[in-house]
N, C-alpha and C positions, 0 to 999 in steps of 0.2 A: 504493500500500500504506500508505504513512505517512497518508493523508487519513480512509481505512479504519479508521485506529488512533488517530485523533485522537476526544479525550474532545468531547462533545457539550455545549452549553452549554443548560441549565435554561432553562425557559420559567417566567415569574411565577408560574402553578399549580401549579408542583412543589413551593412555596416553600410551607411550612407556617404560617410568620407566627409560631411560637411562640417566636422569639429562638433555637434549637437552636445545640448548639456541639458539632459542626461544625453550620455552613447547608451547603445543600446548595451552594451559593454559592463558601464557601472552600474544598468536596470538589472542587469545578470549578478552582477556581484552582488548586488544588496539583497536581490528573491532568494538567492543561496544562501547568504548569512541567517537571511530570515527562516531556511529552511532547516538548517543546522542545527538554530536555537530549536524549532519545532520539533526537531527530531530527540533531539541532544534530555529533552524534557518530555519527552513522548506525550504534546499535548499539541493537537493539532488546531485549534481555534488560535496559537498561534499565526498561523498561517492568512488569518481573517483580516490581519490588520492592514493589509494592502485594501481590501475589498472596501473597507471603511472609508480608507482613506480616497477612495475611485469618487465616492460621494459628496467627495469636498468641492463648492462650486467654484473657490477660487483657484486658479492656477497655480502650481509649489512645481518648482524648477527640480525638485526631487524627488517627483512621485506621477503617471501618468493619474489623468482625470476621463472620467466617461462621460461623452457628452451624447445625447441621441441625434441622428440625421433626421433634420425636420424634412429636406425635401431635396433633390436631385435634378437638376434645371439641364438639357442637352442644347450647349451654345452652338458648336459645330459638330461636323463629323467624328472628330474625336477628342474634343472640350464638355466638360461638363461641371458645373457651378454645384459645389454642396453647401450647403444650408447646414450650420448646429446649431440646436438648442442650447441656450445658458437658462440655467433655473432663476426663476424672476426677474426681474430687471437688471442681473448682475451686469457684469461687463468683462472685458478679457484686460482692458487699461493696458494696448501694448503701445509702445514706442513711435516713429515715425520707421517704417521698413522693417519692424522687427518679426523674427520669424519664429513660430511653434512647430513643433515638432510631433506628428500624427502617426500612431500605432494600430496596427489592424493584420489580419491573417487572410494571406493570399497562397490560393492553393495549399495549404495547411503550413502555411511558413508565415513568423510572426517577420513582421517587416515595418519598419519606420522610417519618414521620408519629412524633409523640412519644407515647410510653405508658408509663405506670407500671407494672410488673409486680406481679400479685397474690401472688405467692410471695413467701415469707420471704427479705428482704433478705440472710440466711446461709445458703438453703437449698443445698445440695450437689450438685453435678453437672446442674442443669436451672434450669432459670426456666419462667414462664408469667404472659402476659398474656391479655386479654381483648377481641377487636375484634369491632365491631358492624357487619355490613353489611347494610342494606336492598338493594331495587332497584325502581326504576320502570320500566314500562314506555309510553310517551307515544305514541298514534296519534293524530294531528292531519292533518288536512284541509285546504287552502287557507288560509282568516284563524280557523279551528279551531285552529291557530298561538297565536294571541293569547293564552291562560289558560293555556298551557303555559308559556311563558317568564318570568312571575315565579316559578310554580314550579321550575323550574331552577334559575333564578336566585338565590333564596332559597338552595340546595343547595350554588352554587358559593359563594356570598358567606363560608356558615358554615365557619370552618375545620374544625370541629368535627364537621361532618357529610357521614360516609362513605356517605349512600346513590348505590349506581349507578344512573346514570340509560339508558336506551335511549331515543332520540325517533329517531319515525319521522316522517316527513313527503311526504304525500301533496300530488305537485301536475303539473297539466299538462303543464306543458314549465319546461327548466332557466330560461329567465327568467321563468317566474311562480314561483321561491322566491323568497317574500318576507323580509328583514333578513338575510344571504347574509352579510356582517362580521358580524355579532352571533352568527349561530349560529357561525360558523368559529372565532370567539374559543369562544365555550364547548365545542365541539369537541377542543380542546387541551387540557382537565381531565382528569386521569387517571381519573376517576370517571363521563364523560359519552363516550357514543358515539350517532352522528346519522345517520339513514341517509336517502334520497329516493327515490321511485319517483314515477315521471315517467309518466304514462298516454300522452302523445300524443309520446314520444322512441320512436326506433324505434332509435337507436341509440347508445354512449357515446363512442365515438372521438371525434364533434365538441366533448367536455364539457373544461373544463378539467383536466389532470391529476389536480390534486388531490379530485378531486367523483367522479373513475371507478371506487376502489374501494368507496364505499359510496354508490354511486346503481344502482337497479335501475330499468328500462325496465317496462312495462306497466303492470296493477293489483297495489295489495296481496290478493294472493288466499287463500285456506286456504294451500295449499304453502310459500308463501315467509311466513306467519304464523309457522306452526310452526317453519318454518327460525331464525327471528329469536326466537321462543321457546325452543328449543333452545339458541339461543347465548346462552341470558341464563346465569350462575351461579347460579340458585335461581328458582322460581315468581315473575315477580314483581308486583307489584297494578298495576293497566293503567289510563289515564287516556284516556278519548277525546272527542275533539271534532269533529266535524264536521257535514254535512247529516243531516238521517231516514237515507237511503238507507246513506250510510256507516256510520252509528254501526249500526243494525241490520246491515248488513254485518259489523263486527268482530267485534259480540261473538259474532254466529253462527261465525264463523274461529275465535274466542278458547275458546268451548265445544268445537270440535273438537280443536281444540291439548290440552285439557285443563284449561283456566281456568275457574276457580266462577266463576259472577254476582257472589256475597260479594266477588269480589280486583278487580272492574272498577267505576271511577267513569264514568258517561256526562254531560260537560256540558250 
């Protein structure tokens, strides 16, 4: 139970790089301290006094605060205005440019990222910032691979840049994925998820744990397109590379999914 309740220690890509105060770093250090004493004394309503403290309306530079999203505004294609609630007429009383620092869980990875809120540094009862999320969607082929990963890579480098990315990657059998550390590293970015379909695996039991929930057996076909289309959070502009056969393969899956020619690059 106590292992269950122990705070989780941040991977390098959670870390924003922008100096934040808290880092997500000393949020880690302090849940730990606080989990040690709770263990150390085998009394776990230790562990409560974060959740109290989430309650507090004012802002403390050493503890996050939970505010609720009153409302989600779609500026452009992929701008979107959020709206928090402050309890009563409080106020956030920040600075001219100053910036807060926002905590949330994407694709099950705790992740926090800095924004200056558009609203009047006095306004009453709400705040509202501005976040921008793109998405790609990446069909690659065997060494179809290759022009996909500076683009990623570019993505993950930027801190600055919250586009999601989907890469799919088509290949044989699990030892012909080719750089297998290099995708598992980008893998782990809150903003980057990698799936495999394996044409000639008949099965995933014999795959390594970690490769089992997102490796599919056969071809990418229409079905499992859509499926994977579906799961993206918005339309997103599709990159594919691979053989003739393939690339006319996709975009014909990508047109039944629903995707204009306009939103697909074919290398």
């Amino acid at each position: 139970d106590w292992l269950a309740l122990k705070p989780q220690e941040p991977s390098p890509s959670q870390c924003c790089g922008s100096g934040c105060k808290p880092c997500i770093y000393d949020v880690y250090e302090k849940e730990l301290a606080q989990w040690e004493r709770a263990k150390a004394k085998q009394d776990k309503s230790l562990l409560m006094e974060k959740k109290e403290q989430s309650n507090n309306s004012e802002l403390n530079p050493d503890t996050f605060t939970a505010f609720n999203i009153s409302s989600v505004e779609q500026l452009t294609e992929d701008t979107y205005q959020y709206k928090f609630e402050l309890p009563g007429n409080s106020s956030l009383r920040l600075s001219l440019g100053q910036h807060i620092v926002l905590r949330g869980v994407v694709n099950g990875l705790e992740v926090q990222r800095a924004y200056t809120p558009i609203s009047r540094g006095n306004a009453e009862g709400y705040f509202e910032v501005l976040m921008k999320h793109g998405e790609l969607l990446m069909l690659a082929s065997g060494t179809g691979l290759a022009p996909m990963l500076p683009i990623l890579q570019s993505i993950t480098d930027d801190e600055e840049d919250e586009t999601f990315v989907t890469l799919v990657g088509c290949f044989r059998t699990f030892d012909k994925i080719y750089l297998k550390p290099l995708l598992q590293d980008l893998a782990r970015y809150w903003n980057v998820r990698i799936f495999y379909v394996l044409s000639q695996e008949t099965s995933l039991e014999k795959l390594p744990w970690s490769y089992q929930e997102n490796t599919y057996t056969g071809r990418l076909n229409e079905d499992l397109m859509k499926t994977i289309i579906n799961s993206c959070r918005r339309r997103p502009f599709v990159l594919i590379c691979g053989s003739s056969a393939f690339n006319e393969d996709m975009r014909r899956y990508l047109k039944a999914a629903g995707i204009e020619e306009n939103s697909c690059f074919v290398f």
